[in-house]
C-alpha positions in Angstrom: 4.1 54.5 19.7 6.0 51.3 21.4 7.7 48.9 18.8 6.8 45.9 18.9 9.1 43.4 20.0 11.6 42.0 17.2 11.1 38.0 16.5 13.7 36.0 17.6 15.4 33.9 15.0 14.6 30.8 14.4 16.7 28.0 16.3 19.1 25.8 14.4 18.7 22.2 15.3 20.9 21.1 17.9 23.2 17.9 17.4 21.3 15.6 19.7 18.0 16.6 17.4 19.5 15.9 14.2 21.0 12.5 15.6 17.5 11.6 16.9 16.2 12.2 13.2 18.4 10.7 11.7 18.0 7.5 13.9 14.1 7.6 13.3 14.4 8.2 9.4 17.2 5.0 9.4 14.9 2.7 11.8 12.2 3.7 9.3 14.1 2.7 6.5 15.0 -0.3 8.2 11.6 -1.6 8.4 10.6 -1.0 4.8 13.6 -2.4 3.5 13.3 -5.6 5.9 9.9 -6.1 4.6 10.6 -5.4 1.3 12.9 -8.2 1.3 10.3 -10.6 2.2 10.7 -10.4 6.6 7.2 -10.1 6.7 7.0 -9.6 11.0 10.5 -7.9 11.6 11.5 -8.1 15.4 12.8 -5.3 16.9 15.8 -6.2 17.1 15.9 -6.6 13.5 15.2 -3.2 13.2 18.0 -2.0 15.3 20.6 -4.1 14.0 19.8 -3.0 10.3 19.1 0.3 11.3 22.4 1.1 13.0 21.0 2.3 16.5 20.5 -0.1 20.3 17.3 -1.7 20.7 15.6 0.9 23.2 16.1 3.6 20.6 13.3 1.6 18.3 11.1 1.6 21.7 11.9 5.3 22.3 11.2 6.8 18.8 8.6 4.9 18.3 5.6 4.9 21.5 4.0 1.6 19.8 4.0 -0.4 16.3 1.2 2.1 14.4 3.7 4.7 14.9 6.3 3.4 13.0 3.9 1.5 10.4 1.9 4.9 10.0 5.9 6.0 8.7 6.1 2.8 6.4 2.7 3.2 4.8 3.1 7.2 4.1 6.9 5.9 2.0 4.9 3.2 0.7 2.2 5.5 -0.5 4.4 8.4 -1.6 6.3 5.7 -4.0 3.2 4.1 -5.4 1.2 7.3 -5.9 1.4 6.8 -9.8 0.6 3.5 -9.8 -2.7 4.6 -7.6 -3.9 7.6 -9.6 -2.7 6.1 -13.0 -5.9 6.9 -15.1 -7.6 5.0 -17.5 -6.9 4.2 -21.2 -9.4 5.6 -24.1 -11.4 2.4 -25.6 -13.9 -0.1 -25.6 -15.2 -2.0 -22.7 -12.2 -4.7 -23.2 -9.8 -2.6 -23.9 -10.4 -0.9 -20.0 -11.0 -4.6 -18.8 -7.4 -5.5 -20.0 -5.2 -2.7 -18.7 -7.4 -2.8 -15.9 -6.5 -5.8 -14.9 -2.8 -5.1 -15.8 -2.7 -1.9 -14.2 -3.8 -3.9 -10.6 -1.2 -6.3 -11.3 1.9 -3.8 -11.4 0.5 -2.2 -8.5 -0.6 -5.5 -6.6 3.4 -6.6 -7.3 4.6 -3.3 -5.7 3.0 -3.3 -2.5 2.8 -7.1 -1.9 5.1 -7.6 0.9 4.0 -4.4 2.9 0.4 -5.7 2.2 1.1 -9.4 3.4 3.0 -7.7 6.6 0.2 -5.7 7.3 -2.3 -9.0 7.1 -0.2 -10.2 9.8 -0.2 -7.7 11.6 -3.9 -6.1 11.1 -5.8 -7.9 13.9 -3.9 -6.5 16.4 -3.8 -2.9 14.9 -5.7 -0.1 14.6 -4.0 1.5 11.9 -3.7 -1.4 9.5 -7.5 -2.1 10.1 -8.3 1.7 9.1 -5.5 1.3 5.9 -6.7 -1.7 4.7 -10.2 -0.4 4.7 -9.2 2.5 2.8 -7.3 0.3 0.1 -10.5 -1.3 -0.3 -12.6 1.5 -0.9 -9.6 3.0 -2.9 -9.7 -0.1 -5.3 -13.9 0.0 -5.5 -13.9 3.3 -6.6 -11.6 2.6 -8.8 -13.4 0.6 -10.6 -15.9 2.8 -11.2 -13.6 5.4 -12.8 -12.2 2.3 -15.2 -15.4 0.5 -16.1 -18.0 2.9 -15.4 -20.5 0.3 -17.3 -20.8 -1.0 -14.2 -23.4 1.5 -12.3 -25.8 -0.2 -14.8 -24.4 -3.8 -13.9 -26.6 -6.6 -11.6 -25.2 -6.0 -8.1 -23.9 -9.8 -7.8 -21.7 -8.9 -11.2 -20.1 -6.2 -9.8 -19.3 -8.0 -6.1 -17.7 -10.5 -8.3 -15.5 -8.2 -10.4 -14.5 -6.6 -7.2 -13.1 -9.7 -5.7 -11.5 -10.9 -9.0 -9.8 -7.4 -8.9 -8.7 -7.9 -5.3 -5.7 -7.7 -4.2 -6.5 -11.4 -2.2 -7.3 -13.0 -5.5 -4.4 -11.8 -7.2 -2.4 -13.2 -3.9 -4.3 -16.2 -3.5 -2.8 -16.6 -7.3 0.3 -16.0 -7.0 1.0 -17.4 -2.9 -1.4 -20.3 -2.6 -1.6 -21.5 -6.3 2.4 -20.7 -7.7 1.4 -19.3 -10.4 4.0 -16.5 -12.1 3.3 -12.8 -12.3 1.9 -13.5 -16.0 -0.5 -16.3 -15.4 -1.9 -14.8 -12.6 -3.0 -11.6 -14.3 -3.9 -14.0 -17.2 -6.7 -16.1 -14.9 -7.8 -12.7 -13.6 -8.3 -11.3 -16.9 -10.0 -14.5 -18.0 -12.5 -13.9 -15.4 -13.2 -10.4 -15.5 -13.6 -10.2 -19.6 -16.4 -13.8 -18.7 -18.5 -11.7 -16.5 -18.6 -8.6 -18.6 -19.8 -10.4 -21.5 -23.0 -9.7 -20.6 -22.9 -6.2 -20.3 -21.6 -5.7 -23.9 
């Protein structure tokens, strides 16, 4: 009986691999740090310069923008997970209004700049479009799990919890009207515990 033919070991990474890792994982950083800080539409450039590495390297690594904003999002996501899948209190209908309200906040605060970015960017990409659809389901079905009262509610009621709830109101709030972290949440909560008065 013929042996069958012993696996060859697994290669170890050569330098130039690990350098080209190590480049991508640094011009990935680069990008979430740069719009963490607020640069909403980083250049190029600005990539490269923060992440250490020449200009054409960001064009190499990266065939086009989704590529490297794909990278962003999946960081973004892994960090905010327990914000996402945070589950509801035990209580009343108001108690769940209230920390629903302040659970969206501390998660709308989180991802604010990546979401604002992606705004910007989201007509001309695929990617964002399909994320920021997802978000939206994400957040509607949410909903659902934290006031389930509201399978039972008048359609209109529960379009406009949705958009009170949204992370455009809460920006809208906090961009467009100045209010602080606090207030906002406050006017939201306002309005969501006004509609579902009439579901108690």
């Amino acid at each position: 009986m013929s042996r069958a033919p012993a696996e060859s070991p697994p290669k170890e990474p050569d330098g130039r691999s690990l350098r080209s890792e190590r480049s991508r994982e640094a011009m990935v950083s680069a990008l979430f740090e740069l719009v963490g800080e607020g640069v909403l539409r980083p250049t190029a450039q600005q990539i490269a310069e923060r992440a250490g590495v020449g200009i054409r390297s960001v064009f190499r690594h990266f065939e086009d923008m989704d590529t490297l904003l794909a990278e962003v999002d999946a960081r973004l996501r892994h960090e905010a997970e327990p914000l996402i899948a945070m589950p509801p209190p035990a209580g009343n209908l108001e108690k769940r209004a209230h920390a629903l309200v302040a659970h969206r906040a501390m998660l709308f605060k989180r991802i604010a700049p990546y979401k604002r970015s992606g705004n910007l960017q989201r007509p001309r990409s695929r990617f964002v479009q399909r994320t920021h659809q997802s978000m939206v389901n994400e957040l509607r079905a949410g909903l659902r799990v934290w006031l389930p009262e509201l399978a039972d509610a008048p359609a209109d009621l529960r379009d406009a919890i949705e958009l009170l709830t949204s992370f455009e109101a809460w920006d809208r709030l906090r961009s467009e009207q100045r209010l602080g972290a606090e207030k906002a949440r406050a006017a939201v909560e306002r309005g969501v515990l006004a509609l579902l008065r009439g579901l108690r």
